[in-house]
C-alpha positions as CSV (number, residue, x, y, z in Angstrom):
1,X,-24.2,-1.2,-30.1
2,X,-23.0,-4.9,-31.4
3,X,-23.5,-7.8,-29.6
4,X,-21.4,-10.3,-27.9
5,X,-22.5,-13.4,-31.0
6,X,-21.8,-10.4,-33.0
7,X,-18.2,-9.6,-32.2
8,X,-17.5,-13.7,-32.1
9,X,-19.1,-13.6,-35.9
10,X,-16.5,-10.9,-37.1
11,X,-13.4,-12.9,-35.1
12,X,-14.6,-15.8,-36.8
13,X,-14.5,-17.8,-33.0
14,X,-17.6,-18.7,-30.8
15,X,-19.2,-16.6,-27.8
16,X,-17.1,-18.6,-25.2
17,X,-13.9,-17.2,-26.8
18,X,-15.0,-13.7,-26.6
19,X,-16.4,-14.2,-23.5
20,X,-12.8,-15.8,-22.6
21,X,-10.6,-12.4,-24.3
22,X,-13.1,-10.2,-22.1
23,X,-12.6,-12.5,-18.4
24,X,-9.7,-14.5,-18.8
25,X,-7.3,-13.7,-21.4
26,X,-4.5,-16.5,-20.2
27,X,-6.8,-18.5,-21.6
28,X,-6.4,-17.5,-25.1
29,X,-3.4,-18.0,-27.7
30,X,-2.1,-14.6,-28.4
31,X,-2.6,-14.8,-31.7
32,X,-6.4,-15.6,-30.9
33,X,-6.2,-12.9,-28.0
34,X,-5.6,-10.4,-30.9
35,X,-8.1,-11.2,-33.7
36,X,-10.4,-11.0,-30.9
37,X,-9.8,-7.7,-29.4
38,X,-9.3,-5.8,-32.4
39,X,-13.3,-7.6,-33.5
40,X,-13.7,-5.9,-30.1
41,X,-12.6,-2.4,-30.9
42,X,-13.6,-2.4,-34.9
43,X,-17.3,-3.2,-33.3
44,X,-16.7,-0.7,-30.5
45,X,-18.3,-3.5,-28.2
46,X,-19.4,-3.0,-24.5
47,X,-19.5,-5.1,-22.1
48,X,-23.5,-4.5,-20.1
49,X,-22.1,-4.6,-17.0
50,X,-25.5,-5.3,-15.2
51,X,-25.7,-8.2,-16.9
52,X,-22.4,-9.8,-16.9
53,X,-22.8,-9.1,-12.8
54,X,-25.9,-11.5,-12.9
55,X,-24.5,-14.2,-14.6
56,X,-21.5,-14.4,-13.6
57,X,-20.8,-13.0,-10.4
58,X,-17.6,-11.7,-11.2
59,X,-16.5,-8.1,-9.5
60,X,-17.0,-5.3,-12.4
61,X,-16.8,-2.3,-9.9
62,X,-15.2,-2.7,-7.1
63,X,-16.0,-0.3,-3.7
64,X,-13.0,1.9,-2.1
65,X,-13.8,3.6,1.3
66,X,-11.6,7.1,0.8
67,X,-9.8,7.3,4.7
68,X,-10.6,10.6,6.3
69,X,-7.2,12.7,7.5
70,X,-6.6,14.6,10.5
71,X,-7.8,18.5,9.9
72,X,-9.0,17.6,6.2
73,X,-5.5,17.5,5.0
74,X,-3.9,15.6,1.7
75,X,-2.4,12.2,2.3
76,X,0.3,12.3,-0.7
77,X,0.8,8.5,-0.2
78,X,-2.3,7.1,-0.3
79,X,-3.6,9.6,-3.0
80,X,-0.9,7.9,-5.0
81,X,-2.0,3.9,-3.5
82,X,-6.1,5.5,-5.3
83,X,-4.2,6.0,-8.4
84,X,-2.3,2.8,-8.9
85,X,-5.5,1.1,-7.3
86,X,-7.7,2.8,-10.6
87,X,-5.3,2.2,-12.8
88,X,-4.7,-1.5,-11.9
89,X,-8.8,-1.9,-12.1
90,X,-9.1,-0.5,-15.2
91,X,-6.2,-2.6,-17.1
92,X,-9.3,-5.4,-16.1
93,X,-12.0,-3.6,-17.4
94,X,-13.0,-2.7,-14.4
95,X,-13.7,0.3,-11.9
96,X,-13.1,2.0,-8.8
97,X,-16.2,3.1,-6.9
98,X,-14.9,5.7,-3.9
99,X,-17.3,6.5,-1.0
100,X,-16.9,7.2,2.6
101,X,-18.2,6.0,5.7
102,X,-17.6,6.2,9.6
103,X,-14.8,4.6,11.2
104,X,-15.3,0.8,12.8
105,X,-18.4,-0.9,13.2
106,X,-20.5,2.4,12.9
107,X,-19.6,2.2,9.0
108,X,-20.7,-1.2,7.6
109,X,-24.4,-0.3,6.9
110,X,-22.7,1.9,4.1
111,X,-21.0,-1.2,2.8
112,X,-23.9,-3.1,3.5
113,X,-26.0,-1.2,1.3
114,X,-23.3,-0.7,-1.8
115,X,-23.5,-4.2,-2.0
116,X,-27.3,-5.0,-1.7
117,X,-27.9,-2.8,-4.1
118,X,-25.4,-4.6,-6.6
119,X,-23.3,-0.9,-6.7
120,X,-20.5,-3.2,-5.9
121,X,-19.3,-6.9,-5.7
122,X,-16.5,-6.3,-3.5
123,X,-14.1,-3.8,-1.4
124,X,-10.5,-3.0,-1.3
125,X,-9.8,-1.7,2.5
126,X,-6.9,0.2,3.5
127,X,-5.9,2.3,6.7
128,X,-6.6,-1.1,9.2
129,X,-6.4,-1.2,12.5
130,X,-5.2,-3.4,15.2
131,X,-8.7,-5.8,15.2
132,X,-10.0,-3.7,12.9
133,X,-13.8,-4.5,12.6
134,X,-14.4,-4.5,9.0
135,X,-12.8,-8.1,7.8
136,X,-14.7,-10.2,10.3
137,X,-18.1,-8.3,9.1
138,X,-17.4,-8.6,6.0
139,X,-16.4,-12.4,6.1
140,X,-19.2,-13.3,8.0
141,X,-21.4,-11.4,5.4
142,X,-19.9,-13.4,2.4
143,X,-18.7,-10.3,0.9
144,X,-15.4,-10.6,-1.4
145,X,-13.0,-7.8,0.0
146,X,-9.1,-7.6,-0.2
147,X,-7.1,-5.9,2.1
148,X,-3.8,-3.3,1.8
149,X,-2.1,-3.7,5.1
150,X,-2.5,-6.5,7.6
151,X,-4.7,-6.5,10.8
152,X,-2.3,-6.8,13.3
153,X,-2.0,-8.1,16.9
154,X,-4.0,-11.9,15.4
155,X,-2.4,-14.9,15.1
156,X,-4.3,-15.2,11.7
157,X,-5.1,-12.8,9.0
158,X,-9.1,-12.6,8.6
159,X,-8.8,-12.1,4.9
160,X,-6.5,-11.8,1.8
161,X,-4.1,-9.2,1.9
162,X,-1.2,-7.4,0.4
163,X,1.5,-5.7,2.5
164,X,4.5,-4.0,2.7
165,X,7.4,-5.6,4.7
166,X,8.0,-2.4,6.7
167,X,9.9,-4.2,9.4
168,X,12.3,-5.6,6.4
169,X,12.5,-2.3,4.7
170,X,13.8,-0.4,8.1
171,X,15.9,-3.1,8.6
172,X,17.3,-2.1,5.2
173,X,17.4,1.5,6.2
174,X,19.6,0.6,9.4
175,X,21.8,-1.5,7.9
176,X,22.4,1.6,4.9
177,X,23.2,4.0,7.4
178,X,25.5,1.5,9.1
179,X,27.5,1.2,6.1
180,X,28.0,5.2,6.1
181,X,29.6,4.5,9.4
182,X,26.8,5.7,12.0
183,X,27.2,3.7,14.7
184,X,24.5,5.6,17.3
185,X,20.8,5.3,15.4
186,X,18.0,6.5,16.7
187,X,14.4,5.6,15.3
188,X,11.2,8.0,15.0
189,X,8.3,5.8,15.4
190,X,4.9,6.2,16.6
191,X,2.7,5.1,19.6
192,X,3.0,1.7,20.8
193,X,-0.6,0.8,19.6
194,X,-0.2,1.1,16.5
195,X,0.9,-2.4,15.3
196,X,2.4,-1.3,11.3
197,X,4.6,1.0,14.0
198,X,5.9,-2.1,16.0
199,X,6.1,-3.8,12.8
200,X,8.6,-0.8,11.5
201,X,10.6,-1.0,14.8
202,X,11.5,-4.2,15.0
203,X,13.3,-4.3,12.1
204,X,15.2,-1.2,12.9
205,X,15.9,-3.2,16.5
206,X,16.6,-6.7,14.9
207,X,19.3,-4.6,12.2
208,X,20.5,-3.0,15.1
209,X,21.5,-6.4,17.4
210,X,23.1,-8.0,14.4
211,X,25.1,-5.3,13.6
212,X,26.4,-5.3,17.5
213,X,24.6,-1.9,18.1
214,X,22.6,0.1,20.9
215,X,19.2,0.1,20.8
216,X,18.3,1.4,24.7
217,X,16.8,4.8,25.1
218,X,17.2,5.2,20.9
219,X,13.7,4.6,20.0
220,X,11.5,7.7,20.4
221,X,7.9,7.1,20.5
222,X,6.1,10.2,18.6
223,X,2.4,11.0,19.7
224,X,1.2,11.9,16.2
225,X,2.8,11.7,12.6
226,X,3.3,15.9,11.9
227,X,6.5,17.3,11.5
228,X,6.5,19.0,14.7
229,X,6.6,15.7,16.7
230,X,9.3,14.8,14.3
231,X,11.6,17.5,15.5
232,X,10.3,17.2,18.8
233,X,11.7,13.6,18.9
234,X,14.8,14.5,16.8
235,X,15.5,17.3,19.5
236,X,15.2,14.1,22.7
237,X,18.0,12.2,20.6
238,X,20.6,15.1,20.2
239,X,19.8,16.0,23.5
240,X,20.7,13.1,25.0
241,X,24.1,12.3,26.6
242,X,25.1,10.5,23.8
243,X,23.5,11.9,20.4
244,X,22.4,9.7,17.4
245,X,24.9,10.2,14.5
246,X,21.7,8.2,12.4
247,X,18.3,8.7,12.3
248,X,16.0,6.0,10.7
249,X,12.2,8.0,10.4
250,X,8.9,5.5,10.6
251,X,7.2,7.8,7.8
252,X,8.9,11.1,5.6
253,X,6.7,13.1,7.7
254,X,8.7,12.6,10.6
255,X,11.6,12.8,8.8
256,X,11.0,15.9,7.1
257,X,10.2,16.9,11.0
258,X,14.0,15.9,12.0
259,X,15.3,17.2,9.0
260,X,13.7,20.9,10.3
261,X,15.3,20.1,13.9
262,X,18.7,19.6,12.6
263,X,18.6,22.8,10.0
264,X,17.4,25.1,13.1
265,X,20.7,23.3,14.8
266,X,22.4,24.5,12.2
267,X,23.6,20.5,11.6
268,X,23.4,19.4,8.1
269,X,22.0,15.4,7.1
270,X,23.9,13.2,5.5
271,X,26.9,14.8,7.3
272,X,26.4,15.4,10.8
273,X,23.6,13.0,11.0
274,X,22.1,10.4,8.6
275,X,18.5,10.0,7.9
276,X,16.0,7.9,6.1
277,X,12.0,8.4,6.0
278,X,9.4,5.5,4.7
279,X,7.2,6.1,1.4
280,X,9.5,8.2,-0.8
281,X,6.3,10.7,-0.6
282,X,7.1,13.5,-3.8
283,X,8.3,16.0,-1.1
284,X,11.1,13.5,-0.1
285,X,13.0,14.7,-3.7
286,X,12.3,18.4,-3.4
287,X,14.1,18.9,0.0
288,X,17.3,20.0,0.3
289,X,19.5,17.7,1.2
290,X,17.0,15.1,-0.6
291,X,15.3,12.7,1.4
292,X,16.7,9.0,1.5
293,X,13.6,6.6,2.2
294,X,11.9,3.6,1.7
295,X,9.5,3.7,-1.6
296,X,6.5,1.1,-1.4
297,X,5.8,-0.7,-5.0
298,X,2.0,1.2,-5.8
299,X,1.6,-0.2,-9.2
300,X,2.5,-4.1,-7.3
301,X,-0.1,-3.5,-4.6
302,X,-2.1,-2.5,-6.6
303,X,-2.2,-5.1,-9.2
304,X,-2.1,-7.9,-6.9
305,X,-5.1,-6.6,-5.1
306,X,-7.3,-6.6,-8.1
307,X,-5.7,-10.1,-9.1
308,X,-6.8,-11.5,-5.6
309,X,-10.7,-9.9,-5.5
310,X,-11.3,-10.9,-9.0
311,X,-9.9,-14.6,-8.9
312,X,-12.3,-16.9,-9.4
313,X,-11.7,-20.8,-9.2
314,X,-10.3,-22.6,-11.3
315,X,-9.2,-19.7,-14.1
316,X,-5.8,-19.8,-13.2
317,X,-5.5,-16.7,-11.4
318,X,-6.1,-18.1,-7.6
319,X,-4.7,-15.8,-4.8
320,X,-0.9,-16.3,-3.9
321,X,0.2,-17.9,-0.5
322,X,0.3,-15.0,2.0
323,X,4.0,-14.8,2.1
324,X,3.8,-13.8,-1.9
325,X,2.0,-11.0,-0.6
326,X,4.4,-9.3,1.3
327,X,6.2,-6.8,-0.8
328,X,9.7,-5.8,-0.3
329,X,9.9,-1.8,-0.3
330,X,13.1,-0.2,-2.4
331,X,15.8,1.9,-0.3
332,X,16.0,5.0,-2.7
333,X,19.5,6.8,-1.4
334,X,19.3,10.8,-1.3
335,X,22.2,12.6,0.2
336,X,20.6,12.8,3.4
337,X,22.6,9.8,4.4
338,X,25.4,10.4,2.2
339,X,28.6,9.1,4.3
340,X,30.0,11.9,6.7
């Protein structure tokens, strides 16, 4: 297998510039860049791993706790969050390591050991919780770790992050079925303790009072995120003395629910009533009417995870300021909210 002095021999450049193609590329003239890593592929050159660890510290696989689901089921979304996650590692010639553990404190000997034992130099976490445990254990351990979602209910965030505006993105939603000329709309959301849930409503609220709309009684507060408590919630809104002509969903889950209530109703959406879900999940497309909702930028989380775990100071690549991390989701308009 050649060496690193060798590959810097064939380029005709020193060890630091191959050292500099492999870590930090910005650093390199393109032209440079590409005599490099074509040395790099002619040579069929591999990084050791092990060793680059040691002497440089820099994350080379990175840990990813898998979240367990209700009744072993699929979680479409997330599945496609692992992808981009691998995908975005590996466009830095790095890896993914997936594990599992116990939920809250009862789960950081796992990560304790992963990283003792040099398995990993750092975590992604996703699925947090209001005070969720895991960010002040880790940052009191000194252990790099990146976060998809915010911890919510703190005045401060105890680590980097990247987010989804949800409360901006239903706010879109709102104001979309607005413009269709719904002038009742009702939101699916879920418990109050969930804090992405209160984040999701207020937006729907805030859209609502500009727009010189009702809000009271509107909001339905679903005790799980199945279809059933979807159409159990879309079901308390028609029912009502006043029904919702607009529906905006907290996930596609619950509006696939309210999309079953309203067929067995024999109401159509995007006529009778307008809808929207959140995370363009694949079944949104395949439903008929199609599925109006809110699609979160994978590949962008993603990327700007890895960008913020691996930064190191001074190459350039330092974390954004936390209001660069909050990613605007993208209305994608199906004709269940086509204009009545």
């Amino acid at each position: 297998m050649a060496t690193l002095k060798q590959v810097a021999a064939h380029a005709e450049v020193s060890v630091q510039t191959v050292s500099n193609a492999l870590n930090a590329p910005h650093r390199l003239r393109p032209d440079t860049l590409e005599r490099v890593t074509r040395s790099i592929e002619l040579l069929n050159y591999r990084p050791n791993r092990n060793a680059r660890s040691l002497r440089t510290s820099a994350v080379e696989l990175i840990g990813y706790c898998v979240p367990s689901w209700p009744d072993g089921q699929a979680h479409l979304v997330m599945d496609q969050f692992l992808h981009a996650l691998c995908t975005a590692a590996e466009n830095t010639g790095r890896h993914i390591l997936l594990f599992t553990a116990p939920t809250g404190l009862d789960g950081m000997p796992v990560y304790d050991d992963l990283h003792a034992r040099r398995l990993v130099d750092g975590f992604v976490l996703s699925q947090t919780e209001t005070h969720d445990p895991r960010h002040g254990w880790l940052k009191e351990q000194r252990i790099p770790f990146v976060s998809f979602g915010r911890v919510w209910q703190q005045t401060t965030q105890p680590g980097p992050y990247v987010d989804v505006d949800g409360a901006s993105g239903c706010a879109t939603a709102t104001r979309h079925l607005a413009e269709t000329g719904r002038r009742r709309i009702g939101f699916l959301g879920w418990p109050r303790t969930s804090g992405l849930a209160e984040d999701r409503l207020s937006g729907w609220r805030r859209a609502c009072q500009q727009l010189g709309l009702p809000t009271d009684g509107l909001a339905v507060h679903c005790p799980e995120d199945t279809l059933d408590a979807g159409a159990d919630a879309t079901a308390e809104l028609l029912d009502a003395t006043e029904p919702v002509d607009g529906i905006v969903a907290l996930s596609d889950v619950l509006a696939l629910g309210a999309l079953r209530e309203l067929a067995r109703r024999g109401l159509t959406a995007g006529t009778d009533v307008g809808l929207t879900g959140f995370d363009d999940s694949p079944l949104a497309s395949v439903v008929s009417p199609a599925l109006t909702s809110l699609r979160q930028p994978m590949d962008r989380i993603a990327t700007a995870l890895i960008a913020i775990l691996t930064a190191t100071p001074g190459d350039g690549a330092e974390p954004a300021a936390p209001a660069d991390r909050l990613l605007q989701p993208e209305l994608v308009i199906r004709g269940s909210s086509a204009p009545g």
